[in-house]
gemmi code that builds the backbone of each chain (N, CA, C; Angstrom):
import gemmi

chains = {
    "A": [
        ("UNK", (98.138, 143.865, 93.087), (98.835, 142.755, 92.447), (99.107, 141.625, 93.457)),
        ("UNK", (99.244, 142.255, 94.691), (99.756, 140.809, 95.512), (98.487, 140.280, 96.271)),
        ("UNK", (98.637, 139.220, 96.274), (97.396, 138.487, 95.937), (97.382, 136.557, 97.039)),
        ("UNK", (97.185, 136.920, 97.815), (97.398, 135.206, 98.585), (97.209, 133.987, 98.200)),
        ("UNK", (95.829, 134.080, 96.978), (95.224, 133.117, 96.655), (95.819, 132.100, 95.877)),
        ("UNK", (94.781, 130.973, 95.741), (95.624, 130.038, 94.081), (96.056, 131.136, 92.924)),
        ("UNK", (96.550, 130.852, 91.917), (96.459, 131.695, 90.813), (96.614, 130.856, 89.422)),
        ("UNK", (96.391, 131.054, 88.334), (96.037, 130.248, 87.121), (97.778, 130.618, 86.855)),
        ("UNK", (98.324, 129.708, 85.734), (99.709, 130.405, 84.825), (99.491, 131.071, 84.459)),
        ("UNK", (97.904, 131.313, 83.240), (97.774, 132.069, 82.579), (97.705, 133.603, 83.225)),
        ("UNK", (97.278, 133.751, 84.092), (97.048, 135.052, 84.828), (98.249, 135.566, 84.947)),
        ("UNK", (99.241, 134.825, 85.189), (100.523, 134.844, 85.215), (101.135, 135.794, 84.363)),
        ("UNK", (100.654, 135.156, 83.190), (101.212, 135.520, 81.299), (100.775, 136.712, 81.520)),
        ("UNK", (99.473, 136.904, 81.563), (99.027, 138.531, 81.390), (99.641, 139.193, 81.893)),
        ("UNK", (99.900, 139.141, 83.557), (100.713, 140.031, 84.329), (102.104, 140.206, 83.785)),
        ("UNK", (102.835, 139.369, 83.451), (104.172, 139.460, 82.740), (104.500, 140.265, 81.544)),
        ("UNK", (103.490, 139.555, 80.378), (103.665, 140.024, 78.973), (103.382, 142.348, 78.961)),
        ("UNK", (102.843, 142.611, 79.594), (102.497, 143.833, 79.498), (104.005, 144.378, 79.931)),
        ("UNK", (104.108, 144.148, 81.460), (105.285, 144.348, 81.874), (106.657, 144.088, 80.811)),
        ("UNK", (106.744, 143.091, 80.264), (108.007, 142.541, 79.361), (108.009, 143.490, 78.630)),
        ("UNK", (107.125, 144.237, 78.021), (106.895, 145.351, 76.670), (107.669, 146.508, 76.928)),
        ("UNK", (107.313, 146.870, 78.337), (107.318, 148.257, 78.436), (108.949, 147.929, 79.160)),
        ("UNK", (109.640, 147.071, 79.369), (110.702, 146.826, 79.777), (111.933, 147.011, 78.312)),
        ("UNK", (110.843, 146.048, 77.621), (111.734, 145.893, 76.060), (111.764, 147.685, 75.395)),
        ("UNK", (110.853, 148.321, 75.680), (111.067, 149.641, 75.265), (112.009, 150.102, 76.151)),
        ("UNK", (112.302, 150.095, 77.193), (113.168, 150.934, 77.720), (114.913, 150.294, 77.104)),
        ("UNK", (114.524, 149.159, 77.265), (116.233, 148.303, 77.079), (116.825, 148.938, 75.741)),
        ("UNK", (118.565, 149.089, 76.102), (118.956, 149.636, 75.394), (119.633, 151.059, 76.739)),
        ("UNK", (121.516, 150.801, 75.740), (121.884, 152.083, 76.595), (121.867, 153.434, 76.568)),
        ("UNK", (120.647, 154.130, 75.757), (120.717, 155.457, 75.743), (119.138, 155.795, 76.047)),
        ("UNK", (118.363, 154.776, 75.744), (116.404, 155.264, 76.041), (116.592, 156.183, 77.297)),
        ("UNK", (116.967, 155.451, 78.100), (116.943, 156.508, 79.030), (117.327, 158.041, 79.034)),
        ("UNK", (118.386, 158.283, 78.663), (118.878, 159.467, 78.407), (118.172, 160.542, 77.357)),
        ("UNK", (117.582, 159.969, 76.300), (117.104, 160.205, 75.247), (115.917, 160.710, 75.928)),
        ("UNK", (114.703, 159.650, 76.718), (113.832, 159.894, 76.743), (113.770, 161.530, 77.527)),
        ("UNK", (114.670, 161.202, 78.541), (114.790, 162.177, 80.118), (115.015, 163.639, 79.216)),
        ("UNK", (115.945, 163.700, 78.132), (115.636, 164.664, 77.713), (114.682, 165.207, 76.778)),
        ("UNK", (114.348, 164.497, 76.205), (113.097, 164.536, 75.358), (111.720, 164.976, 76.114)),
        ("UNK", (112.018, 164.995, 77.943), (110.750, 165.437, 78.415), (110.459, 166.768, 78.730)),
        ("UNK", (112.002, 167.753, 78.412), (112.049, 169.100, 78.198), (111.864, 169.731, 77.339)),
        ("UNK", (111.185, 168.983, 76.341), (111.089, 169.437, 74.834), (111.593, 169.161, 73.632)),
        ("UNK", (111.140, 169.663, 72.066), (112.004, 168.952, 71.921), (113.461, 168.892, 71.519)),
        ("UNK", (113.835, 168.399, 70.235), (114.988, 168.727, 70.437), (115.704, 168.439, 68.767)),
        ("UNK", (116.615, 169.223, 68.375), (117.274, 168.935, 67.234), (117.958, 167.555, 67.471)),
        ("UNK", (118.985, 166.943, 66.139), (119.244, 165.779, 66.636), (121.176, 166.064, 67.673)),
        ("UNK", (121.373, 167.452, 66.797), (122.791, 167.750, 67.654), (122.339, 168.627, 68.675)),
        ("UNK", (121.282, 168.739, 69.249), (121.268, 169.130, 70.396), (121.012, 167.853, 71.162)),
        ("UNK", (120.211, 166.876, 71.017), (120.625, 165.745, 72.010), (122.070, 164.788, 71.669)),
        ("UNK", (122.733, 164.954, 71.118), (124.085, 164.400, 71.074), (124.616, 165.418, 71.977)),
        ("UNK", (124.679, 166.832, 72.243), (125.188, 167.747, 72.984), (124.718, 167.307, 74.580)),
        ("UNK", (123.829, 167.194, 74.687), (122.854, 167.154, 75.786), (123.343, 165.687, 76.791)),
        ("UNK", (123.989, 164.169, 75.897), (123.863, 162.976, 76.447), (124.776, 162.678, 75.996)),
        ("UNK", (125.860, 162.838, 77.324), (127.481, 163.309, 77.530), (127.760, 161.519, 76.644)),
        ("UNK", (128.659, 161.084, 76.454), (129.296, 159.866, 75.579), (128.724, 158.926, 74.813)),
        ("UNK", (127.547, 159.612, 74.408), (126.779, 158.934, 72.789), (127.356, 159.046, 71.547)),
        ("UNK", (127.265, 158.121, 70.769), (128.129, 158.422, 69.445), (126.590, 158.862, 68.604)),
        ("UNK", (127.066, 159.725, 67.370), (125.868, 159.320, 66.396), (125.496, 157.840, 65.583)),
        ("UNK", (125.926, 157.129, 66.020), (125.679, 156.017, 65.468), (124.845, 155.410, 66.248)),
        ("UNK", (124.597, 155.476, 67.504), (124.256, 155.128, 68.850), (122.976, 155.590, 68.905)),
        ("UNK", (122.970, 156.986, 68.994), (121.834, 157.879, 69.153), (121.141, 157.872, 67.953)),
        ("UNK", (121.499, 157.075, 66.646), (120.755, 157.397, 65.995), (119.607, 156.107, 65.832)),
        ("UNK", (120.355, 155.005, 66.247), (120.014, 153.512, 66.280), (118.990, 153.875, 67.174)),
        ("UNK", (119.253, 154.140, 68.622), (118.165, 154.124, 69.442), (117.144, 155.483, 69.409)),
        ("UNK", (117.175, 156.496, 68.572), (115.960, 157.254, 67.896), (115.047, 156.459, 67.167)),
        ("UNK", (115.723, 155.424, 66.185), (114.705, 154.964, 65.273), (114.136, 154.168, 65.994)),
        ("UNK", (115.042, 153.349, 66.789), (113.892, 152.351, 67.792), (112.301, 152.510, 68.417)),
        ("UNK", (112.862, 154.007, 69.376), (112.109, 154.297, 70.128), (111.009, 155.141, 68.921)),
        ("UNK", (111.627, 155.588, 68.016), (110.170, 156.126, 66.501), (109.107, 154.823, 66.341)),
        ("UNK", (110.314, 153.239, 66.255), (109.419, 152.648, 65.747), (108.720, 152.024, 66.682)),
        ("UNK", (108.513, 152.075, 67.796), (108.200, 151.726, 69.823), (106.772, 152.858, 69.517)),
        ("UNK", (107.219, 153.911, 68.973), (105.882, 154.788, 68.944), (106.018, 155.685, 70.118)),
        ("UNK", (107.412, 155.623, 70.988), (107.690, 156.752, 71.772), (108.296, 157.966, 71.318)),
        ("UNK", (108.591, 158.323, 69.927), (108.954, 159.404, 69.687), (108.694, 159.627, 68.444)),
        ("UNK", (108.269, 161.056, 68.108), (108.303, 161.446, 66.670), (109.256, 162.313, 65.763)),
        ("UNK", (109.767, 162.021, 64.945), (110.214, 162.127, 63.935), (109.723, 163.351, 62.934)),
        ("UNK", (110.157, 164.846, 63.336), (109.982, 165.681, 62.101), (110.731, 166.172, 60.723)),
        ("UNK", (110.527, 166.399, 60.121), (111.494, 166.318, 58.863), (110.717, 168.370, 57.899)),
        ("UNK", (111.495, 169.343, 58.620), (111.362, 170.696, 58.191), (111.812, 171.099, 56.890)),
        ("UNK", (111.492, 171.734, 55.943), (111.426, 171.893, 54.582), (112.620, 173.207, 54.469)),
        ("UNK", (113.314, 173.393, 55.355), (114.556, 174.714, 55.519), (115.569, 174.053, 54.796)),
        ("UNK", (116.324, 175.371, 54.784), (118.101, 175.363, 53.856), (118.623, 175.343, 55.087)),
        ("UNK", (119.537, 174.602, 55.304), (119.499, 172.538, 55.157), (118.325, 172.019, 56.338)),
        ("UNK", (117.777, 171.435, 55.464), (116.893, 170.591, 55.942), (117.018, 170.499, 57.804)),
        ("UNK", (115.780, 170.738, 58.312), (116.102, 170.023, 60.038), (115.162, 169.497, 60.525)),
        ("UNK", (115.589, 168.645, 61.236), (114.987, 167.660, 61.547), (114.584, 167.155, 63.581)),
        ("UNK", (113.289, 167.467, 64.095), (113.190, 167.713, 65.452), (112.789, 166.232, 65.752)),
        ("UNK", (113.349, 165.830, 67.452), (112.851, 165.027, 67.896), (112.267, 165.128, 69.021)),
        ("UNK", (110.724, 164.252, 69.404), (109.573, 164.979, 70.252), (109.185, 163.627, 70.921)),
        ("UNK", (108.832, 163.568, 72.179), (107.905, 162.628, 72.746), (106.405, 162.471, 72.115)),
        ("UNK", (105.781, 161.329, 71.982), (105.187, 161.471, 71.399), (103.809, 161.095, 72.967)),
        ("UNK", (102.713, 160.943, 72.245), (101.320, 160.374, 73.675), (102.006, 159.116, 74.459)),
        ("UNK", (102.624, 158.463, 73.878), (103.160, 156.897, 74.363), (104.283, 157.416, 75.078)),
        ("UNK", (105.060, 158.144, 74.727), (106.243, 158.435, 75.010), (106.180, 158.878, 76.469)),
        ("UNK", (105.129, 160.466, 76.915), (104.798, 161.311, 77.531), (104.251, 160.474, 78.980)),
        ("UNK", (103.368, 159.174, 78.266), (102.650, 159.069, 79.442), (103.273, 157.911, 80.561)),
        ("UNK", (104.783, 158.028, 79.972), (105.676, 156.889, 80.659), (106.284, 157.959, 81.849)),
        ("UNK", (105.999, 158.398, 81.972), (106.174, 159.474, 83.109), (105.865, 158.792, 84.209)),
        ("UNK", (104.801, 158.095, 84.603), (104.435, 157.715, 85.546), (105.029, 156.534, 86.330)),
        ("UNK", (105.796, 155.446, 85.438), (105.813, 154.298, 85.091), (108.241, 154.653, 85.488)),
        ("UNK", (108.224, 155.854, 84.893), (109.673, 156.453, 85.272), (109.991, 157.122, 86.466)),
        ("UNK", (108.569, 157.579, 87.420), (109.006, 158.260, 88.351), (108.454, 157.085, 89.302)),
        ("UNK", (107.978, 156.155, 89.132), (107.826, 155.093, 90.519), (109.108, 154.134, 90.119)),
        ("UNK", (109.874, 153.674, 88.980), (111.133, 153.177, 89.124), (111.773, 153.914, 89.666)),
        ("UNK", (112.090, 155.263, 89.603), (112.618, 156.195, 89.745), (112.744, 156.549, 91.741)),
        ("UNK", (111.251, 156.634, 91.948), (111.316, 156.129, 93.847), (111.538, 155.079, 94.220)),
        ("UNK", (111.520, 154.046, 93.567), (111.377, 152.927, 93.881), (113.090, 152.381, 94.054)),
        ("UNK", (113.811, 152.575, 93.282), (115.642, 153.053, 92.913), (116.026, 153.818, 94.104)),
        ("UNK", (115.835, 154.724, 94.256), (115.917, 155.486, 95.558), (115.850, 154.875, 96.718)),
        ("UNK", (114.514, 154.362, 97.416), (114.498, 153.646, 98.723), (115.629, 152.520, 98.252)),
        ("UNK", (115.825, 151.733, 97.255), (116.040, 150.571, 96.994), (117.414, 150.730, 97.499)),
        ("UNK", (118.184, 151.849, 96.759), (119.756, 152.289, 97.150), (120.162, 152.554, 98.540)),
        ("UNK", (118.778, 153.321, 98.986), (119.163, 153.677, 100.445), (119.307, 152.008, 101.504)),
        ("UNK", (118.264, 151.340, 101.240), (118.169, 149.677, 101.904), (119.062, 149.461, 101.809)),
        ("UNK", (120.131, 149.183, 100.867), (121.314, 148.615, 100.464), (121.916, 149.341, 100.702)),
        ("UNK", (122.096, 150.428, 101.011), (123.404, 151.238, 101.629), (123.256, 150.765, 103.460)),
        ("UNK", (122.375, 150.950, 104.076), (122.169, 150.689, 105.449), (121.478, 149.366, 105.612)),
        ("UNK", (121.528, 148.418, 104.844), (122.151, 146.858, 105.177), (120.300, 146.567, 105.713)),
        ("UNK", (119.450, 147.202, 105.176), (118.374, 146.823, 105.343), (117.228, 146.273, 104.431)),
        ("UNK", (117.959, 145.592, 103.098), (117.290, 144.977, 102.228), (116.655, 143.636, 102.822)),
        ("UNK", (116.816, 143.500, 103.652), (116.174, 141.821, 104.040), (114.972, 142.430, 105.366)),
        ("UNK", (114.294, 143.196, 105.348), (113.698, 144.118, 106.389), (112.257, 143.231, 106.000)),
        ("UNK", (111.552, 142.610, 106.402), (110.016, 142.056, 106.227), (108.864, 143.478, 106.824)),
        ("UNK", (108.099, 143.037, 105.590), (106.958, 143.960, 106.621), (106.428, 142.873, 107.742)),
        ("UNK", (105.842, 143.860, 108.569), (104.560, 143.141, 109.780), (103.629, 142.335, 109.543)),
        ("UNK", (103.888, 141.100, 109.569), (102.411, 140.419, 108.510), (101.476, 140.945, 109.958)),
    ],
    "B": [
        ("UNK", (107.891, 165.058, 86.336), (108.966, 165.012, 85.936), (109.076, 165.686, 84.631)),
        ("UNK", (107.875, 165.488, 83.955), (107.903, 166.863, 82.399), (107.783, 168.020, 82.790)),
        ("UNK", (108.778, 168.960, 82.683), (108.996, 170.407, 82.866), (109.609, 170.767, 81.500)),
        ("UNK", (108.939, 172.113, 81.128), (109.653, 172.769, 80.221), (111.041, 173.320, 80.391)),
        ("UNK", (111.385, 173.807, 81.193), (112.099, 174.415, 81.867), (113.652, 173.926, 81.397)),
        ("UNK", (114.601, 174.398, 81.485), (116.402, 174.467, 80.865), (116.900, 173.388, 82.160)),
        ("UNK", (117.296, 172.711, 82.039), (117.603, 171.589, 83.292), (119.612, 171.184, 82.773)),
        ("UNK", (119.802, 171.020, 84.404), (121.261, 170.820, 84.263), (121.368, 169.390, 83.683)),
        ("UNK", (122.898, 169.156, 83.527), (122.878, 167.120, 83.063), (122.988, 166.692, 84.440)),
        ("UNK", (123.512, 167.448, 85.331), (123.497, 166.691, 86.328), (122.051, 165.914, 87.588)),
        ("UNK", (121.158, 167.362, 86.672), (119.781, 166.793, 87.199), (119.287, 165.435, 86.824)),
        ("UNK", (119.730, 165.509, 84.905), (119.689, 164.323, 84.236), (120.000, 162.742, 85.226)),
        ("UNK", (121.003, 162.806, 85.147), (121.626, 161.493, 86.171), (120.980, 161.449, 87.254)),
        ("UNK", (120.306, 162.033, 88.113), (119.784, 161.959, 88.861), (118.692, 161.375, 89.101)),
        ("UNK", (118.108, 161.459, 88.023), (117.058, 160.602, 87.609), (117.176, 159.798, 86.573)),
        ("UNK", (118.104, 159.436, 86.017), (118.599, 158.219, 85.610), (118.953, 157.224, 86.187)),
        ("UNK", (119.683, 157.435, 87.020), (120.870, 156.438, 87.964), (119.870, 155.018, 88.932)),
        ("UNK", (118.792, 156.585, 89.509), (117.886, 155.351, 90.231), (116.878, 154.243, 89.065)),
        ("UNK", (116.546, 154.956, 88.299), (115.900, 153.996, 86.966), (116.746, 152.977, 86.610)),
        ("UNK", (117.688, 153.504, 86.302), (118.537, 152.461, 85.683), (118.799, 150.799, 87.206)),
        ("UNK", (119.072, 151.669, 88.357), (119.225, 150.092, 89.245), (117.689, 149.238, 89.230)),
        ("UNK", (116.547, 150.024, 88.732), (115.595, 148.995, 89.362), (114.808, 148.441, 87.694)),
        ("UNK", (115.495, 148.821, 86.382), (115.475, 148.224, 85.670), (116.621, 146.970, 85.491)),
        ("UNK", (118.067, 147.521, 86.072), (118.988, 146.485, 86.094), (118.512, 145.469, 87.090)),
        ("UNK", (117.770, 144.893, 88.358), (117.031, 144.348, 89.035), (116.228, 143.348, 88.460)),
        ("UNK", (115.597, 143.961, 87.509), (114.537, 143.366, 86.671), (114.995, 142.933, 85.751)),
        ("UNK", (116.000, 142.553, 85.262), (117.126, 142.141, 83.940), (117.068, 140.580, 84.204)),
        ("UNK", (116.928, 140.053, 82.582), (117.082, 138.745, 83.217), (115.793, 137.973, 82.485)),
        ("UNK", (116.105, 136.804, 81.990), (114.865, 136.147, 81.623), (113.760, 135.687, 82.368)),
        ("UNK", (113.953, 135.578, 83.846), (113.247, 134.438, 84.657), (112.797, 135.519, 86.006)),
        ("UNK", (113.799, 136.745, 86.112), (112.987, 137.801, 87.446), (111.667, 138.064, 87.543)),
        ("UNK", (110.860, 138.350, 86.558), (109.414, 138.857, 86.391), (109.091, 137.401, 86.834)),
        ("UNK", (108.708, 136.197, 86.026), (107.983, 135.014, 86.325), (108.676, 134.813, 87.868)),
        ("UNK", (109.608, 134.808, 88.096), (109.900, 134.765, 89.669), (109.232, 135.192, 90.500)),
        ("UNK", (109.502, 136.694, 90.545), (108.537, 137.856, 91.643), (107.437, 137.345, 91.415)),
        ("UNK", (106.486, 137.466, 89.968), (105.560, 136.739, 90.339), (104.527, 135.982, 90.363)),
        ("UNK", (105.475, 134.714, 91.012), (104.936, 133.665, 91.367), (104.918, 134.121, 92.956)),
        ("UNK", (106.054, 134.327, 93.262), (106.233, 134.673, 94.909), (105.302, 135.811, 95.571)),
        ("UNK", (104.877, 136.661, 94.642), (103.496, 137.860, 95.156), (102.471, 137.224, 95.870)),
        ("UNK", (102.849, 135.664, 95.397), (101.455, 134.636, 96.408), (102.123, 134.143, 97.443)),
        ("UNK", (102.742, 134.029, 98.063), (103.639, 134.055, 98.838), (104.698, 133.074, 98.910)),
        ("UNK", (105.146, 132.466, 100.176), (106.627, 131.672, 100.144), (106.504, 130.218, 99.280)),
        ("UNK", (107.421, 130.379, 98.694), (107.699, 128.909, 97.764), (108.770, 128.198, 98.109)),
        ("UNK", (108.452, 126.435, 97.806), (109.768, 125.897, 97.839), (110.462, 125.923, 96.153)),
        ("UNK", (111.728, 125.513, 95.996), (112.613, 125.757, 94.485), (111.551, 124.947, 93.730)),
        ("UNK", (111.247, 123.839, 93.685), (110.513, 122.428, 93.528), (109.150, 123.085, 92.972)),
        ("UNK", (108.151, 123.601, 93.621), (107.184, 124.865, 93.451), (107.641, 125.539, 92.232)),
        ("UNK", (108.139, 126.744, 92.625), (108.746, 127.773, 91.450), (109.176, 126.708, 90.623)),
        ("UNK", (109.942, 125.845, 90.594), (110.385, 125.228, 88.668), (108.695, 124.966, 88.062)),
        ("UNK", (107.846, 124.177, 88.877), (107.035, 123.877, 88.603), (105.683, 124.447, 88.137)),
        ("UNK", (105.734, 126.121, 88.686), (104.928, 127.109, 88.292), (105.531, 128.180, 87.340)),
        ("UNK", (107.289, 127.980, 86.967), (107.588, 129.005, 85.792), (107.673, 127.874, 84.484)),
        ("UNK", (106.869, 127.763, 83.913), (107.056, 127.314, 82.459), (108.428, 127.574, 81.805)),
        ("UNK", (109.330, 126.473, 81.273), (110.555, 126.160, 80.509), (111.532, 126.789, 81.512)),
        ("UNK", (111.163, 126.924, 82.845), (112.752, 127.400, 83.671), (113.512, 125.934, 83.721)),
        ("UNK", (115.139, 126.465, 83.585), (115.613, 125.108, 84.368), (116.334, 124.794, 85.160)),
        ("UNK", (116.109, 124.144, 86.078), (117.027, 124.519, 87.815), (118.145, 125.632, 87.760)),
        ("UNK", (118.988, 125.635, 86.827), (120.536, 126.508, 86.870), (119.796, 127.511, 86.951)),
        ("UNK", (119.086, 128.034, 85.492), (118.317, 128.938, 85.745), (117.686, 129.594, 86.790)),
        ("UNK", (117.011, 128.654, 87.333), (115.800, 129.495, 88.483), (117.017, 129.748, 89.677)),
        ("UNK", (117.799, 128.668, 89.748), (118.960, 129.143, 90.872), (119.879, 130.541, 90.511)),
        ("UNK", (120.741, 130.142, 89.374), (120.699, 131.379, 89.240), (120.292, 133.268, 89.241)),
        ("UNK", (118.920, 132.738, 88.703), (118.016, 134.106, 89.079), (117.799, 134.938, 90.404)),
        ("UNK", (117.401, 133.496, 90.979), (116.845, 133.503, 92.555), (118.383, 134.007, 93.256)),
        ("UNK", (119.497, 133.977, 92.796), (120.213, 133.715, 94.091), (120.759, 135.628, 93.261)),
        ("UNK", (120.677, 135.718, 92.444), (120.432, 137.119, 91.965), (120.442, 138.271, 92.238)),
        ("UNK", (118.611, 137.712, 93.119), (117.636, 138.815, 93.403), (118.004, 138.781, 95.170)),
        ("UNK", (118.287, 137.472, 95.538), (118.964, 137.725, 96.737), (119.506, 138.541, 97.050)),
        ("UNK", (120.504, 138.306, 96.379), (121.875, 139.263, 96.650), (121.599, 140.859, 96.161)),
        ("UNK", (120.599, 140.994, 95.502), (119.845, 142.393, 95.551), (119.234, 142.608, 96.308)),
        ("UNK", (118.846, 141.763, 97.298), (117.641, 142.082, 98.748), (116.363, 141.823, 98.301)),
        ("UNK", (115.681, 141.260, 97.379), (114.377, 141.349, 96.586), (113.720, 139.595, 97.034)),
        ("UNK", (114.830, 139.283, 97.158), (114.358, 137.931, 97.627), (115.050, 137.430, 99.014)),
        ("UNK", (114.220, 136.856, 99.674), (114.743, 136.076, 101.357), (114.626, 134.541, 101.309)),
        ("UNK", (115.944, 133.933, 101.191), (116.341, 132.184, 101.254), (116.109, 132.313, 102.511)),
        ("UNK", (115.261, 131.145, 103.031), (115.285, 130.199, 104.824), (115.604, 128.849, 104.284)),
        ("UNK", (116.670, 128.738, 105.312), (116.664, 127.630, 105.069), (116.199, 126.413, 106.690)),
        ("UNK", (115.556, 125.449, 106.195), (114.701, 124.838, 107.631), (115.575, 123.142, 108.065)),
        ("UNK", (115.539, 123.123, 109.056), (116.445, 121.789, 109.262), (115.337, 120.536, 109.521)),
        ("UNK", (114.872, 120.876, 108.840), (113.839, 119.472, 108.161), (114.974, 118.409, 108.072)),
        ("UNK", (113.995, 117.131, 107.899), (114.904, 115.972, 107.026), (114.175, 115.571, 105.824)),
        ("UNK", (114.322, 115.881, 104.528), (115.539, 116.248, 103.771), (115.399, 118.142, 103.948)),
        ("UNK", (116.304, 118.765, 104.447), (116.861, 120.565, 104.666), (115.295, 120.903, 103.237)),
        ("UNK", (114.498, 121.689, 104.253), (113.701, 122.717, 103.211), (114.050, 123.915, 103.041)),
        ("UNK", (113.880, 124.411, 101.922), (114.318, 125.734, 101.768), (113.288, 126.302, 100.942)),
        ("UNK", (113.244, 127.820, 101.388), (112.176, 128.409, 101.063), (112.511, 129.721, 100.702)),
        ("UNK", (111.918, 130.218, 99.557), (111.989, 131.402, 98.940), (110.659, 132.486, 99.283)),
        ("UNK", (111.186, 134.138, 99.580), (110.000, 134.375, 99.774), (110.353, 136.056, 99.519)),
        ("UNK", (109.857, 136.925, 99.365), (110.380, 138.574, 98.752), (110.145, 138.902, 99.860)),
        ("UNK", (111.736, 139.920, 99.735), (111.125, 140.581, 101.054), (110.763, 142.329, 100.805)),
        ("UNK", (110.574, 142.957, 102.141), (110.404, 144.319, 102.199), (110.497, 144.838, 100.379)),
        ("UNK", (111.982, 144.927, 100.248), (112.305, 145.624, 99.004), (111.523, 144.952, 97.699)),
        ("UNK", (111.041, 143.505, 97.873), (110.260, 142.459, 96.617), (109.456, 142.841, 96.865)),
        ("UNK", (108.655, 142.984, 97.768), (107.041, 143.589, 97.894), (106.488, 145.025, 97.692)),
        ("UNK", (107.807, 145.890, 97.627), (107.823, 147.474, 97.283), (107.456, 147.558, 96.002)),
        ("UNK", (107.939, 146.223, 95.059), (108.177, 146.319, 93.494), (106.933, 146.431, 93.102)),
        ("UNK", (106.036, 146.445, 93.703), (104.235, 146.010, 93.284), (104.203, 147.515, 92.553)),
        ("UNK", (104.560, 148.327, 92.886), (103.857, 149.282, 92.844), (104.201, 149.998, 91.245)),
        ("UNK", (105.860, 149.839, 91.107), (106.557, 149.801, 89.591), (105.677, 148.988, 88.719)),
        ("UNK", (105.551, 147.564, 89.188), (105.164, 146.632, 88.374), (103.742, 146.667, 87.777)),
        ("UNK", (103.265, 147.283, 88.439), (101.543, 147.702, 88.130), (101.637, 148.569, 87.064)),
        ("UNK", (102.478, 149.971, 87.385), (102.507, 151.313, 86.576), (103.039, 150.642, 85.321)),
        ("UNK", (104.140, 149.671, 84.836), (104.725, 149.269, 83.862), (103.560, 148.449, 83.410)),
        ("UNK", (102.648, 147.719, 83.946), (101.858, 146.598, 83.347), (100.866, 147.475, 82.747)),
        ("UNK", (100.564, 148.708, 83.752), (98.995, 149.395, 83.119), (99.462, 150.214, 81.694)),
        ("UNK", (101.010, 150.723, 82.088), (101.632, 151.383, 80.624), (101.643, 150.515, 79.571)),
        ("UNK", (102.237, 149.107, 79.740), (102.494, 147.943, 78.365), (101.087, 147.686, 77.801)),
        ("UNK", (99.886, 147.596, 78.738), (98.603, 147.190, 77.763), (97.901, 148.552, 77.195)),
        ("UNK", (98.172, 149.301, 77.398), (98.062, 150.436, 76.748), (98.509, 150.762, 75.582)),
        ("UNK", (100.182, 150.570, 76.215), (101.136, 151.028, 74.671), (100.399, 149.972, 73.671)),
        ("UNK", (100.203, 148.545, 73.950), (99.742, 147.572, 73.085), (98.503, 148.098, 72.509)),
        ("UNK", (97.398, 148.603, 73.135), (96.554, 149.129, 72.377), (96.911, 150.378, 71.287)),
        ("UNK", (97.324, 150.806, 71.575), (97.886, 152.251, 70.803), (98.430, 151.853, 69.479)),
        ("UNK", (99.815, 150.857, 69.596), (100.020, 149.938, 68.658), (99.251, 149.758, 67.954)),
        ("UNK", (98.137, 148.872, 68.525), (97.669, 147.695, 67.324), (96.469, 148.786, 66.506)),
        ("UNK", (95.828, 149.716, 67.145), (94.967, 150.424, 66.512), (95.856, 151.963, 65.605)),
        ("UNK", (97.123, 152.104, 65.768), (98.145, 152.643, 64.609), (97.751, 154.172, 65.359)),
        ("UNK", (97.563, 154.184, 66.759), (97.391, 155.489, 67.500), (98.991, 155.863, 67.915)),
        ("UNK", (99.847, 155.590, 67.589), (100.958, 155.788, 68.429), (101.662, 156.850, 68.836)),
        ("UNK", (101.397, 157.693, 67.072), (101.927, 159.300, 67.366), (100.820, 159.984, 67.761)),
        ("UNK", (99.541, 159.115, 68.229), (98.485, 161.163, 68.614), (99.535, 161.310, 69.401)),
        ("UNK", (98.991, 162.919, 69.826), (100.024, 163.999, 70.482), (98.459, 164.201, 71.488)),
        ("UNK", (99.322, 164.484, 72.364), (98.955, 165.436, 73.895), (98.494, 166.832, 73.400)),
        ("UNK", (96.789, 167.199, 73.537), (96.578, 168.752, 72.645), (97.513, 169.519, 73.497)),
        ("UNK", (97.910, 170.610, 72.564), (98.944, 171.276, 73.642), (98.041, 172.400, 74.386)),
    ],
}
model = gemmi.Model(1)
for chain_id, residues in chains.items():
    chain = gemmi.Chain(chain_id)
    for i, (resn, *xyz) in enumerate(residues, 1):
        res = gemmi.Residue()
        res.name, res.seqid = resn, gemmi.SeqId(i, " ")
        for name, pos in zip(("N", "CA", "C"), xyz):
            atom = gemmi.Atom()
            atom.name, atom.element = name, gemmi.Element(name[0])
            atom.pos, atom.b_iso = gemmi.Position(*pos), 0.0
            res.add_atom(atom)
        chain.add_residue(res)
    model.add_chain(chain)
structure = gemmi.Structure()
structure.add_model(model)
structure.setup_entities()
């Protein structure tokens, strides 16, 4: 990505707009929580209210449908006395793994810089 | 980070906490077109208004002075006549490449998945 040269705006747009997406899926205060557990399997809907300590159901239920309609999670609906209903990562969901564990290192060094006053550190050109 | 396996909450947060600072980082209308523009390297303010489409000074100052104060960006200032000042990412802004790629290669993806109504295939188990 980093790049010395001229560069067009438009090149710009591309690089941004992909990024903006996968940002807009995460935004929101429970995706996270939701997802992180959703990568252990899946899950009834009162077992992730159990699971993601000060969510309301109103909360958790808003940001289920989101992330259903994002295409990161699926939605089962079981034919039992009373009805139950599982929630699952779906291919979209799963393959944000990658994309969560380099924020995820990336958060880490980032905290440590800023704890020992070394956020302004340049590399060696 | 997908394990089947029974996991504590406290593992949870653990890998939340760092996600969450380097999405809170990235918060913001104008951070992405910021970083990058600056991936090409040092800019003056004058520059950046002029290469982010509809920013407007408060704005880009605002942003910029932001990401500063997160370590992501390095102000010089030069005793020119009229004082130049120059924006440029440092160490911790140039680390971001690597998030920013994994999120860009995930968003044109998810977009494909989307638009062709692939969203729930599943991972064969």
């Amino acid at each position: 990505m980093i790049n010395e040269i001229d560069h067009p705006k438009s090149e710009c747009s591309n690089f941004i707009l992909p990024i903006k997406d996968t940002l807009n899926v995460l935004s929101g205060k429970w995706k996270l929580p939701i997802i992180g557990v959703l990568t252990y399997g899946k899950k009834r809907f009162k077992e992730l209210e159990r699971e993601i300590p000060h969510v309301t159901p109103r909360m958790l239920s808003k940001e289920l449908k989101e992330l259903e309609l994002n295409g990161l999670v699926k939605r089962s609906v079981f034919d039992t006395k009373p009805v139950s209903v599982e929630y699952e990562l779906t291919c979209s969901g799963k393959t944000l793994d990658k994309v969560l564990d380099a924020m995820k290192d990336w958060g880490l060094e980032h905290r440590k810089r800023q704890m020992t006053g070394q956020e302004d550190v340049r590399f060696p050109q």
